[in-house]
Residue, then its C-alpha position, 0 to 999 in steps of 0.5 A: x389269583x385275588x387281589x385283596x384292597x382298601x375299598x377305592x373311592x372314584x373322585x370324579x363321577x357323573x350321577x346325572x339325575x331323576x331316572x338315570x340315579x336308578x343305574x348309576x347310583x348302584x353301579x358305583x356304590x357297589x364297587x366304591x365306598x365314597x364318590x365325589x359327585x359332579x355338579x353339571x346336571x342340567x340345571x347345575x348346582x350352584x348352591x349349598x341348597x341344591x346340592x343338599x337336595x340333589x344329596x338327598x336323590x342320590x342316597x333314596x336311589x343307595x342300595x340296602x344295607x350300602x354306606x356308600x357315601x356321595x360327596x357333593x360339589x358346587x359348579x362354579x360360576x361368575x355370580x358364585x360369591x363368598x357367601x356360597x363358599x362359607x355355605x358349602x363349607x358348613x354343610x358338611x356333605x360338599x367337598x370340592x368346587x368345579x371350574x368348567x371353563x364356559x363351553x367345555x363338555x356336557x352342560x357346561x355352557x354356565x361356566x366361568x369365561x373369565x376366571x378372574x371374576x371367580x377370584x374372591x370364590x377362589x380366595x375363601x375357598x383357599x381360606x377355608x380347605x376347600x378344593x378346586x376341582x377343574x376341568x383343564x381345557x381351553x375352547x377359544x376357536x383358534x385353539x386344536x382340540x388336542x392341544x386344549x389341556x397342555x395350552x389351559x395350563x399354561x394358560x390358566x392354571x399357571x395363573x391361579x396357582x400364582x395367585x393362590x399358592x395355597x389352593x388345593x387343586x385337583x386337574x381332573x381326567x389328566x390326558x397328555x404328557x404336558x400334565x403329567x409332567x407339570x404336576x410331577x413339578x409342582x408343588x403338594x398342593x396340585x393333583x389329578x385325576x386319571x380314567x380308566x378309558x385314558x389309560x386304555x385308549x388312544x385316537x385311534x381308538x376313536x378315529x381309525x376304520x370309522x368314527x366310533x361313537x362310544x370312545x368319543x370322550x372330553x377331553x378327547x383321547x390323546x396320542x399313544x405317548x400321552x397315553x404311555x405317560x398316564x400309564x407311568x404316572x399311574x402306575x408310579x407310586x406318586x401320591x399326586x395321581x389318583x383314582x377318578x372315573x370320569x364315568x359319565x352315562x348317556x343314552x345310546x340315542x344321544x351318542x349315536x346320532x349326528x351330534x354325539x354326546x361326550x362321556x364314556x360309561x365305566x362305573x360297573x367295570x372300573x376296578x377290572x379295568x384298572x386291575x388289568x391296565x396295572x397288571x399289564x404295567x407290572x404294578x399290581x402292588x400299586x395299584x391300592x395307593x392308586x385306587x384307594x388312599x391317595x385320593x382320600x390323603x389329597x381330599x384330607x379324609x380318612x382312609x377306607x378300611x372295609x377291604x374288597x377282593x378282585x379275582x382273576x378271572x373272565x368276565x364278560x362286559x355285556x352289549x349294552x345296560x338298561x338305561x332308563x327307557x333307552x339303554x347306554x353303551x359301556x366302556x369295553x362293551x363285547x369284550x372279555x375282562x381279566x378280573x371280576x370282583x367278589 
């Protein structure tokens, strides 16, 4: 059995930088014709000229005869201004903003606090097609670490959405049923982003017979109904939901220790994973919407017309990848998939 489909696009990945681009600019150009890359590297990037350097890594780091192309984004901060936004849009390689509400995952710390002092930012983004990309979590303290996403929208999305009804946003690495539902509601401006470790996994995955390290993600895996909604929302048809990793590398040292870091690794194994999870659904004759145009409609790009095959058959993922000098875990490690690419 093949499956023949539009090369995907993933619309939400993590490249990291220096050393790592040498395992993951590979890995997601092989499979993926564009990539929208994330902006929290250690020190982010928050300008049209980092970003253009940060361009310039990753494509030294594309494989030969490869058009693989990397889409840039900005990380928004409180000192991020009207000029920043009109640069970002000339530059032609950035195509989305991040909000990482201060303190939420990985190099996050340089976040925005208080969205409102991002409003102008916000207001020429809107003026200008520019998306907003946004990490969908609360952290006060009062707040359960399960109930961060369904409280950030009603909390702060409902609020910017009010204030710019014309804002593109894309609510990235949805996890509960509360999104779902809201972006089924809302209006053709809002979409989201679903992973492939959030369509596999649930808690338990994470928590029974021994806390496991490797599934440990942000946002944190959810309840099996969440799951069971990402799954339906995915598998729909509906063009609000579409094709986003999340793929974030880290060593296996850093995951491994007694402060472990979030991000599961799925960039080699992506498509076979949502091949299998669509399979299973019954909907294998979504999965191309899903994986390789609805995407592309929402960021206003054209779609893919290079074509790549999955074949039903065994592969093995293996233990672990050469990472540098460490190496990383990657999603289903040990485990035997149902599809393989050609």
């Amino acid at each position: 059995m093949q499956l023949t489909l539009a090369q995907p696009d993933d619309w939400h990945v993590h490249l990291r930088d220096d050393a790592a681009l040498a395992r993951t600019v590979p890995d997601t150009a092989t499979h993926f014709a564009r990539a929208l890359v994330m902006p929290n590297l250690k020190s982010p990037v928050t300008t049209t000229t980092l970003a253009q350097a940060y361009h310039q890594r990753i494509l030294a780091h594309r494989p030969a005869s490869n058009a693989f192309q990397p889409l840039m984004s900005l990380y928004l901060t409180e000192q991020t201004s009207v000029a920043h936004i009109t640069q970002a849009k000339a530059s032609g390689i950035i195509y989305g903003v991040k909000y990482y509400p201060a303190g939420t995952t990985t190099h996050s710390q340089f976040g925005v606090s208080n969205i409102e002092k991002a409003f102008a930012a916000l207001a020429m983004m809107e003026k200008l097609a520019i998306p907003l990309l946004i990490h969908g979590e609360v952290v006060d303290d009062d707040v359960d670490i399960f109930d961060r996403e369904a409280l950030f929208i009603e909390r702060e999305l409902t609020k910017i959405m009010q204030h710019f009804p014309n804002l593109r946003i894309i609510l990235e690495h949805i996890t509960t049923k509360q999104a779902v539902d809201f972006i089924t509601s809302a209006s053709a401006n809002l979409a989201a982003t679903i992973t492939p470790h959030h369509l596999l996994y649930n808690r338990n995955a994470l928590l029974v017979g021994g806390v496991k390290p490797h599934y440990y993600c942000l946002p944190i895996l959810k309840r099996e109904t969440h799951r069971l909604a990402l799954i339906k929302a995915a598998t729909s048809g509906n063009p609000k939901f579409f094709l986003g990793t999340d793929s974030a590398p880290h060593a296996r040292s850093t995951k491994e220790n007694p402060c472990g870091c979030a991000g599961i690794y799925s960039a080699p194994f992506a498509l076979a994973l949502y091949a299998s999870i669509f399979e299973q659904a019954e909907a294998l004759d979504k999965l191309e919407g899903f994986a390789s145009w609805y995407g592309a409609d929402f960021y206003q790009l054209p779609r893919n017309t290079r074509q790549v095959t999955l074949i039903k058959r065994s592969q093995e993922v293996p233990a672990t990848l050469p990472f540098g000098d460490d190496v990383l875990v990657p999603i289903a490690a040990r485990e035997t998939l149902g599809w393989d690419s050609c």
